[in-house]
C-alpha positions as CSV (number, residue, x, y, z in Angstrom):
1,X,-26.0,-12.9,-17.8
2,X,-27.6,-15.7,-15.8
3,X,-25.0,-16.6,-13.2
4,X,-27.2,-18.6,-10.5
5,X,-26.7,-21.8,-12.3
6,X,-22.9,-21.7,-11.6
7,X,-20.6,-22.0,-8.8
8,X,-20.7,-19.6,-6.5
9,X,-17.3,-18.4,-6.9
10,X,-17.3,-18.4,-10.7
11,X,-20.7,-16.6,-10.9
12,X,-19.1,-13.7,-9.1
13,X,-16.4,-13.8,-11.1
14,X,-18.5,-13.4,-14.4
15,X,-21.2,-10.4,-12.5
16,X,-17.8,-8.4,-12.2
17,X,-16.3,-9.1,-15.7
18,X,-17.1,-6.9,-18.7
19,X,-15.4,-9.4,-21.0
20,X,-17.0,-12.6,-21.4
21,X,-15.1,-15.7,-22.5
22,X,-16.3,-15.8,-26.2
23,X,-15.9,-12.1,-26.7
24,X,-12.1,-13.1,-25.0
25,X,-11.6,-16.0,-27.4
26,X,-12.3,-14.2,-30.0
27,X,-10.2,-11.3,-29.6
28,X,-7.1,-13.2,-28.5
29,X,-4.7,-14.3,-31.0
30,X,-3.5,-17.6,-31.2
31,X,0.0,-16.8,-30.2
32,X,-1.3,-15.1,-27.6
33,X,-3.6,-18.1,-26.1
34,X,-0.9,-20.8,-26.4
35,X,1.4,-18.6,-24.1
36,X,-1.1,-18.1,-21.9
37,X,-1.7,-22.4,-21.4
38,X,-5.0,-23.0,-19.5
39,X,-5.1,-19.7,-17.3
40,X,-8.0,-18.2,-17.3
41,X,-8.6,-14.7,-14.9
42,X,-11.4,-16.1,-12.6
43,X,-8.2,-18.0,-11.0
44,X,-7.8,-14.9,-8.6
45,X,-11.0,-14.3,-7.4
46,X,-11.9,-18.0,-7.2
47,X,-8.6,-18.4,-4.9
48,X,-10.1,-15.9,-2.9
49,X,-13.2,-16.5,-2.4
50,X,-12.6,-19.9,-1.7
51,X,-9.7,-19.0,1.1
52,X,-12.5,-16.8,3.3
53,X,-13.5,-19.0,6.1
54,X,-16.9,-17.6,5.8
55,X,-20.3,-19.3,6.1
56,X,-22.3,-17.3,3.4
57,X,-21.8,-16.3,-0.1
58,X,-22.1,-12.1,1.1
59,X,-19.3,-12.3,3.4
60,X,-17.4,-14.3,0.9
61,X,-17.6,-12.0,-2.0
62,X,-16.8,-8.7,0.4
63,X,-13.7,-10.7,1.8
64,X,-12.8,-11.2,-1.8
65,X,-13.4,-7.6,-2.9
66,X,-11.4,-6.3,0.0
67,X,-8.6,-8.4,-1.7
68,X,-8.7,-8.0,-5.3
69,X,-11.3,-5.6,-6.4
70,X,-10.6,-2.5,-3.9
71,X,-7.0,-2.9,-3.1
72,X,-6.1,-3.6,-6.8
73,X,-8.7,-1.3,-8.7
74,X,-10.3,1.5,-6.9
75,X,-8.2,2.3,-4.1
76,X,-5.1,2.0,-6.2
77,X,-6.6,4.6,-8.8
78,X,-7.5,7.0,-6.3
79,X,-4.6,7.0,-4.4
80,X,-2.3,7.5,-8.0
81,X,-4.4,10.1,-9.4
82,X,-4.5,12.3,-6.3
83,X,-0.9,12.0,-5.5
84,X,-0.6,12.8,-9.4
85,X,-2.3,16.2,-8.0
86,X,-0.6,16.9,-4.9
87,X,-3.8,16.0,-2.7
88,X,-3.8,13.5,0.4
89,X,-7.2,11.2,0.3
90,X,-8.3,9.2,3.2
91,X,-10.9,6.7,3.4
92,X,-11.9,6.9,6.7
93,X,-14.5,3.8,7.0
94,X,-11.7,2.0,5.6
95,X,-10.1,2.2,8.9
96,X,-8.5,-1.4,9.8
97,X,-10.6,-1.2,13.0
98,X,-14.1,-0.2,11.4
99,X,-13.6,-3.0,8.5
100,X,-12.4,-6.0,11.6
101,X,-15.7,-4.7,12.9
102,X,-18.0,-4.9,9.7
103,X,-16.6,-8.3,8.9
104,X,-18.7,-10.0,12.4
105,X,-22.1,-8.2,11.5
106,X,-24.3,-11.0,10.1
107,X,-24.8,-10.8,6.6
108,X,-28.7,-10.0,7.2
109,X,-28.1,-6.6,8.6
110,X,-25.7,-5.7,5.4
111,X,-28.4,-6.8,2.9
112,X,-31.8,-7.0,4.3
113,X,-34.7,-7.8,2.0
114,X,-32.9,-5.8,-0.9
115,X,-31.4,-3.0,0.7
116,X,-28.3,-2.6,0.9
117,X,-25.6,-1.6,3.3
118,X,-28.6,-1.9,5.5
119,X,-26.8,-1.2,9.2
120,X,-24.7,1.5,8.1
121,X,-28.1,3.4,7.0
122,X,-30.1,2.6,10.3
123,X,-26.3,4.0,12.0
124,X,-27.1,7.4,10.1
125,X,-30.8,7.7,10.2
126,X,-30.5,10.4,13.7
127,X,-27.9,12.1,11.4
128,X,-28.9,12.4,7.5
129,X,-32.0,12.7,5.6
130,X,-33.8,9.5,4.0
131,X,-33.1,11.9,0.6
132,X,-29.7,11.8,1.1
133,X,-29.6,7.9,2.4
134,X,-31.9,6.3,-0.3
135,X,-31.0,8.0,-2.9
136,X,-30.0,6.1,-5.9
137,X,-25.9,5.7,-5.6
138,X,-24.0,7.9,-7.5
139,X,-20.9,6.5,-9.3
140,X,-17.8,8.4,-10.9
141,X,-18.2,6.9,-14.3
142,X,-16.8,8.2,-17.4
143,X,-18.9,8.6,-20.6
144,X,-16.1,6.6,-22.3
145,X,-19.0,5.4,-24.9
146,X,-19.5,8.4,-26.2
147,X,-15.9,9.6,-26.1
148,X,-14.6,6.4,-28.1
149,X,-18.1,7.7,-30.8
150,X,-17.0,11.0,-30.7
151,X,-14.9,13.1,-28.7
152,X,-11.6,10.7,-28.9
153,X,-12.9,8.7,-31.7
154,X,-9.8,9.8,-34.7
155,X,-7.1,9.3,-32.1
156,X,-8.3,6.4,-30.9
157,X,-8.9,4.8,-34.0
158,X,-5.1,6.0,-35.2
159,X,-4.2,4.8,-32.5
160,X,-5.3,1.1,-32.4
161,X,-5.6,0.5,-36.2
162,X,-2.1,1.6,-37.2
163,X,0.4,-0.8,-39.2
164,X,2.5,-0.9,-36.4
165,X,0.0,-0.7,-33.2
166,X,1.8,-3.0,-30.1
167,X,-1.9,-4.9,-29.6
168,X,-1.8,-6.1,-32.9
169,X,0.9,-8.6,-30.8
170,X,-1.5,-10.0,-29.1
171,X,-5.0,-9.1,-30.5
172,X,-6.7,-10.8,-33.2
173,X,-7.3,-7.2,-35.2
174,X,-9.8,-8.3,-37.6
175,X,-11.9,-9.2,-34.4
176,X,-10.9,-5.8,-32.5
177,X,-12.2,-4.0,-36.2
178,X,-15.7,-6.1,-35.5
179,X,-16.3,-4.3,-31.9
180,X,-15.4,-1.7,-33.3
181,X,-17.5,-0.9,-36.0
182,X,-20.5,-2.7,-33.5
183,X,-19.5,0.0,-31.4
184,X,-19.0,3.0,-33.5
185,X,-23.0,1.8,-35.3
186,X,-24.5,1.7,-31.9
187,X,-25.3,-2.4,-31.8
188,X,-23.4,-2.6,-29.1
189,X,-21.4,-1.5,-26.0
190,X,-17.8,-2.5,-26.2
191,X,-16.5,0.6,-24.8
192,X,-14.8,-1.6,-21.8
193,X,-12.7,-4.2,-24.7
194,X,-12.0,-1.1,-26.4
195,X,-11.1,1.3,-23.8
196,X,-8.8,-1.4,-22.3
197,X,-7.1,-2.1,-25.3
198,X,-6.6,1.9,-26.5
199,X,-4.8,1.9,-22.8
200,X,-2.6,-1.0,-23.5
201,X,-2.1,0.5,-26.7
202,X,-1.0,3.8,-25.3
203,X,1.4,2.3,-22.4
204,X,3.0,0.1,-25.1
205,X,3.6,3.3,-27.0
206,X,5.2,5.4,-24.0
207,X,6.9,2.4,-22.9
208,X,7.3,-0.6,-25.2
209,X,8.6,1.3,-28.3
């Protein structure tokens, strides 16, 4: 998705979204879209961004991050699933101190001719090996793809597709079937729309009915 011929703020928006406005449009149902008005889910991170009184578009985005993204995703997540299991997780470089500090270092000693996190490597260089600090990074993904093909694929489609499903409230279903089936043949990708909406599904089952 080209996003350099957009405003700043609303490009960043779109390289963190995995639902793109037609996909969006075409899911929601017209009940649905008229209760909604003119919102539209870039309003959070454009308030953000825009409310930094940073110079440059790096530190803008990481104050917004620090604001939406990790306080409302990631951190959030970890923090209910560990408590879930009786463990206490700290994020050390988290620390207020450590983050007041990261925000004055110039933008060109975060990301410096490609690399990232630049000064926090150089920091470690006397202490870990270039193996273990250029390595590619490592994320905690799930192979939700696959699961929604395979592993989870009956319940899920139960799940989604019955008479009475909750999303079929709010969700265009002929349009959910499309990604579906896209999905289930391999054309394309749509475990995100899909995994999202088997959640809401779920919740709405536990909690709604």
């Amino acid at each position: 998705m080209n996003t350099l011929s957009m405003d700043p703020d609303y490009g960043f928006y779109l390289s963190n979204s995995f639902c793109n406005d037609l996909t969006w449009n075409q899911l929601v149902s017209p009940e649905l879209s008229r209760e909604l008005g003119g919102y539209h889910p870039s309003e959070i991170t454009r308030e953000f961004y825009n409310k930094s009184d940073a110079q440059d578009h790096l530190s803008k985005i990481l104050y917004t991050d620090i604001k939406t993204y990790m306080t409302g995703d990631i951190l959030v997540k970890v923090d209910r699933m560990s408590m879930a299991n009786s463990l206490e997780v700290r994020a050390p470089i988290l620390d207020y101190r450590v983050v007041e500090y990261a925000a004055t270092i110039p933008s060109r000693l975060k990301f410096n001719k490609g690399e990232k996190k630049h000064i926090l490597k150089e920091a470690f260089k006397p202490l870990l090996s270039d193996d273990t600090l250029y390595r590619k990074k490592m994320g905690f993904s799930a192979p939700v793809a696959n699961w929604l093909r395979f592993d989870i694929k009956e319940m899920a489609q139960t799940a989604l597709f019955a008479k009475e499903s909750g999303i079929s409230q709010f969700l265009n279903m002929n349009s959910l079937k499309s990604l579906w089936q896209q999905h289930q043949n391999g054309d394309r990708d749509y475990s995100n729309e899909l995994w999202s909406a088997l959640m809401f599904e779920l919740w709405w089952q536990h909690y709604m009915e």
